[in-house]
N, C-alpha and C positions, 0 to 999 in steps of 0.2 A: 336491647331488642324489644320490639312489639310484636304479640302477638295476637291474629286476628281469628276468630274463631264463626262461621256461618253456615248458619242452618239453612237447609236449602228447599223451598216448597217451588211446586207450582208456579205461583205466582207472584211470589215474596221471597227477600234473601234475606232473613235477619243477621246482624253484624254485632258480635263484642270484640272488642280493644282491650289486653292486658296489656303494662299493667295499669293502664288509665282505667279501667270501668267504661268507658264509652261504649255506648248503645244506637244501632239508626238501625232502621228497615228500608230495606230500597224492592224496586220492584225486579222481576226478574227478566230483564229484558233492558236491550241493549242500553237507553237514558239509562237505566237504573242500574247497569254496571258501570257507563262513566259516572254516573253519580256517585257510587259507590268508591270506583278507583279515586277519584278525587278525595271524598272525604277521607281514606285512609291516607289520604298525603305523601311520604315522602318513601317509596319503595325500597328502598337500599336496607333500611334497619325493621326490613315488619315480612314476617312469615304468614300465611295466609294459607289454612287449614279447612276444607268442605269434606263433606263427607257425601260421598257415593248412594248416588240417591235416581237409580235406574237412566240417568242420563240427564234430568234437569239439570242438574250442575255442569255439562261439561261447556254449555259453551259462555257461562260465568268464568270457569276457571281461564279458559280459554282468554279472553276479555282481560283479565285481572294478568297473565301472565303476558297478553302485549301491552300491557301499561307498565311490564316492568319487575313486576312481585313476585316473588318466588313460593310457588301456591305448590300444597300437596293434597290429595282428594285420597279420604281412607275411609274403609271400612268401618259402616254405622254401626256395629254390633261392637268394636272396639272400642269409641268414647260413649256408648250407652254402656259397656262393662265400666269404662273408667269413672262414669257420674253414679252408677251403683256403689263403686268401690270407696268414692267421695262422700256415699251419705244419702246423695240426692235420688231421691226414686219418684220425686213428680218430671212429669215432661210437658211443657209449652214450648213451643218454635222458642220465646224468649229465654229461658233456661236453658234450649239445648245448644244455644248459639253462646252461654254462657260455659257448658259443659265442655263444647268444640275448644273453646281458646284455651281454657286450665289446661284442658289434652294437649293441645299445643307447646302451650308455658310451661308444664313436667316434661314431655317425653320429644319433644319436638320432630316431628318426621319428615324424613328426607322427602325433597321437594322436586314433582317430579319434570322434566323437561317436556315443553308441548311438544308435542308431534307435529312433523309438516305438513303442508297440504296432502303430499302423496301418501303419506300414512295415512291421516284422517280421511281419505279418498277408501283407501285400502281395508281400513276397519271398518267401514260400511260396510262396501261391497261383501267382505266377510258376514259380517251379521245377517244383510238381508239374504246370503245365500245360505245359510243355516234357515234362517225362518220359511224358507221356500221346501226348504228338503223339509222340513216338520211339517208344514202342510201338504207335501204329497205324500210323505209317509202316515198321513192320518186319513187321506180320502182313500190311498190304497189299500190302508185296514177297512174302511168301511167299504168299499168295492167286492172286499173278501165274505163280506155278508149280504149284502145286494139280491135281493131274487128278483124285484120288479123290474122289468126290461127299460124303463123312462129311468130309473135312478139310477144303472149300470150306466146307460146310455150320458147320463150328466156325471158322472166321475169320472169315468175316462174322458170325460172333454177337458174336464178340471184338471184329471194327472196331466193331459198332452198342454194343456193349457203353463203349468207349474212348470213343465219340461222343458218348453222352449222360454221360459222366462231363466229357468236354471242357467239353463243354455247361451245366454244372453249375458249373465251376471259373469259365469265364470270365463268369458274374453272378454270382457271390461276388467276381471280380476287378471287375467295374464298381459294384458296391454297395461296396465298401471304396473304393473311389476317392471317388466320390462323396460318402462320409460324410463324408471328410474333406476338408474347403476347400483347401490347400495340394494334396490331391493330385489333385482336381481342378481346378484353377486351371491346375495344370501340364501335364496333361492336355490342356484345351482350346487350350492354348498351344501344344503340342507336334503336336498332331493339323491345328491348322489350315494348318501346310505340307506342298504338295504330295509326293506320294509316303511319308508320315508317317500308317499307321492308328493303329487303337484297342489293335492288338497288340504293335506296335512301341513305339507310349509308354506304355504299361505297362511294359513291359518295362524303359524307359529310366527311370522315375521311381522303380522298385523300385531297378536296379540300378547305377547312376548318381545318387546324393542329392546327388553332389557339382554338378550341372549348374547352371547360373546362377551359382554360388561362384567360379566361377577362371575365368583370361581363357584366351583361345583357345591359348595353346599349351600349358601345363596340361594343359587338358579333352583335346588331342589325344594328348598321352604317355600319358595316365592311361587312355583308351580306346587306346592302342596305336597311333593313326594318323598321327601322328606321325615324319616321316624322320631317322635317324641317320645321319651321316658314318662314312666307312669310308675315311678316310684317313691317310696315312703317305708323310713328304718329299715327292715327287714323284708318287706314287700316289694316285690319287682313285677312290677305290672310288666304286661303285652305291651310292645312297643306297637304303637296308634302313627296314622297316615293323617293329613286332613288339612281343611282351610287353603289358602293361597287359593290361586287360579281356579274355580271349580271347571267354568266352561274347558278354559287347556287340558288337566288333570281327565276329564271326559274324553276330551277327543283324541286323547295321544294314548287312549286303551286300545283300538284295534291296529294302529299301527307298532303297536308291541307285539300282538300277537302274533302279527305276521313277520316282524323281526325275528319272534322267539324259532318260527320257521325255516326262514329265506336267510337270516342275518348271521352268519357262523362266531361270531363273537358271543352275541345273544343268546343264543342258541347253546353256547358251552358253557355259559355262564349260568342257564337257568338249568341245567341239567345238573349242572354242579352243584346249587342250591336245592331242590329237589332229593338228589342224591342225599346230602344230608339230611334233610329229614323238613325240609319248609316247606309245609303248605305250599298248596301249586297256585292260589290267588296271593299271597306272599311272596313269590317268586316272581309271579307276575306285574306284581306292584315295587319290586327290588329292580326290575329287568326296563321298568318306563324310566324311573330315576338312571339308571346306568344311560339307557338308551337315549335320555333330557341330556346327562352331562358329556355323553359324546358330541352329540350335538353342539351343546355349547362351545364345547372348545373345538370341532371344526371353525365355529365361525369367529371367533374371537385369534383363531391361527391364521384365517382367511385360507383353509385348505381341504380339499376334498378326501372325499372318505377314502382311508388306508386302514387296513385291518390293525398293524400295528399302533394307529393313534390312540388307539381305545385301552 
C-alpha cells in the first residue's frame, strides 16, 4: 500500500507519498487535481488522506475520489496530535503534508464514500439555511436594542429580507429530499418520532449519511454523545461527552428536550435517570444518545416509529 498524505491551503495541495518519500505541490484547482490524480498513479494500492480544512479540501477530495482513490478527510487537530506525539512540533504546509501520510501509514482511516449529487445539493442547502437563521437571529438581537426609527426601520427589512430567503431555501430543501427516494424514505422515518421535525431530519440525513450503517455505539462516538472514561489506578474520573459532530451534537439538543416532553419513551427514561440521582444536563445528554440511536435503527430497519422499537 501507498500512502498519500496532503495538506490542504487555499491555493496549494502539498503531496507526500509513503513509503517512497515522494514530494509535489499542485495547485488547488481543478488542472491541479488532474495533475495531482495523475502523479499519484495507480488508485487501487494508495489511500489518500486530507484533513478538513473549512471546505477547501472538499472538492479536491471530491476530484481524487472520481479518479478512483479512496480518500478519507479527518480531523486536523488529530494528525497535529499525531506529529506532536511523533516529536515534530515545527509546521510548514511541507512537514504537514509529511505528518498527514505517517497518520495514514500507522492508523490508516476508513475512507469515506462521496456523496451524490443530491446529497451534495442537500448539504448546502442545509448549511446556507443555518447561516441565514444566524443572521436573522443576530439582526433580531440588535432590533431588540434599536431606539433610532431609520435603524429599526433597516432591520426589519433585513429580518423580512432573511425570511423569505429562509423561505426559499427550506422548498428547495424539501423538493431535493423528495426527488430523491432514499432521502425521502429516511425523512419520513426520521420525522415520524416524537419530538423529531422536518428541520432536524434534514439536517440529520444531510449530515449524518452514516445513520442506519453502524450500530449504536458507533453512531454515538461519531455524533459525540457518547461517554469516555477518565480513569487512572484508583481514580475514576467523571465520565466526559465530546468531539464527533459538533454542529449535529448542537442541533439535536432542543429536539431532545421536546422528546423529553412529547416522546413517552424519553420521557420515562429521563425520569428514570433523574430519579436516580443524575444530574438533569446528564440526563439530558444520556436521553439525545438514546434518542441518536433510536433513530439510527429506525432507519437501518427501514421502519417507522413504534414505541416498542426503542
Amino acid at each position: 500500500m501507498r500512502y498519500a498524505g496532503i495538506d490542504v491551503a487555499k491555493k496549494t495541495l502539498d503531496v507526500c507519498v509513503l513509503p517512497d518519500s515522494a514530494e509535489r505541490q499542485c495547485a488547488n484547482e481543478r488542472r491541479g487535481w488532474t495533475s495531482c490524480s495523475r502523479w499519484l498513479g495507480d488508485p487501487q494500492d494508495t489511500l489518500v488522506v486530507l484533513e478538513a480544512t473549512g471546505g477547501y479540501e472538499a472538492q479536491a477530495a471530491d476530484a481524487l475520489r472520481a479518479a478512483g482513490f479512496a480518500v478519507a478527510v479527518v480531523n486536523p487537530r488529530r494528525t497535529r496530535d499525531f506529529a506532536r506525539a511523533c516529536g515534530r512540533l515545527a509546521k510548514t504546509d511541507r512537514l504537514d503534508a509529511q505528518g498527514i501520510a505517517r497518520y495514514a501509514q500507522m492508523l490508516q482511516p476508513s475512507p469515506r464514500e462521496a456523496p451524490d449529487a443530491s446529497h451534495r445539493r442537500l448539504r448546502a442547502l442545509v448549511a446556507r439555511r443555518d447561516q441565514l437563521l444566524a443572521m436573522r437571529t443576530a439582526e433580531t438581537n440588535r432590533l431588540e436594542h434599536a431606539a433610532d426609527r431609520a435603524i429599526r426601520t433597516s432591520l426589519r427589512q433585513i429580518v423580512r429580507a432573511l425570511e423569505r430567503q429562509m423561505a426559499r431555501i427550506e422548498a428547495q430543501i424539501r423538493q431535493t429530499i423528495d426527488e430523491e427516494p432514499s432521502l425521502r424514505q429516511a425523512k419520513e422515518t426520521l420525522t415520524s418520532v416524537p419530538g423529531v421535525g422536518e428541520t432536524t431530519a434534514s439536517m440529520l440525513v444531510s449530515d449524518v449519511p452514516e445513520l442506519g450503517r453502524l450500530n449504536r455505539r458507533q453512531i454515538a462516538a461519531l455524533v459525540g454523545v457518547a461517554p469516555w472514561n477518565r480513569d487512572s489506578g484508583t481514580f475514576r474520573g467523571k465520565r466526559m461527552t465530546g468531539g464527533g459532530r459538533v454542529r449535529v451534537r448542537t442541533r439535536l439538543y432542543m429536539p431532545t428536550l421536546v422528546a423529553i416532553r412529547h416522546n413517552p419513551v424519553i420521557h420515562a427514561f429521563y425520569e428514570r435517570l433523574v430519579q436516580n440521582g443524575k444530574a438533569k444536563m446528564t440526563a439530558v445528554v444520556a436521553c439525545m444518545r438514546k434518542l441518536l440511536t433510536i433513530l439510527n435503527t429506525l432507519v437501518a430497519k427501514n421502519e417507522k416509529w413504534k414505541p416498542r422499537i426503542a
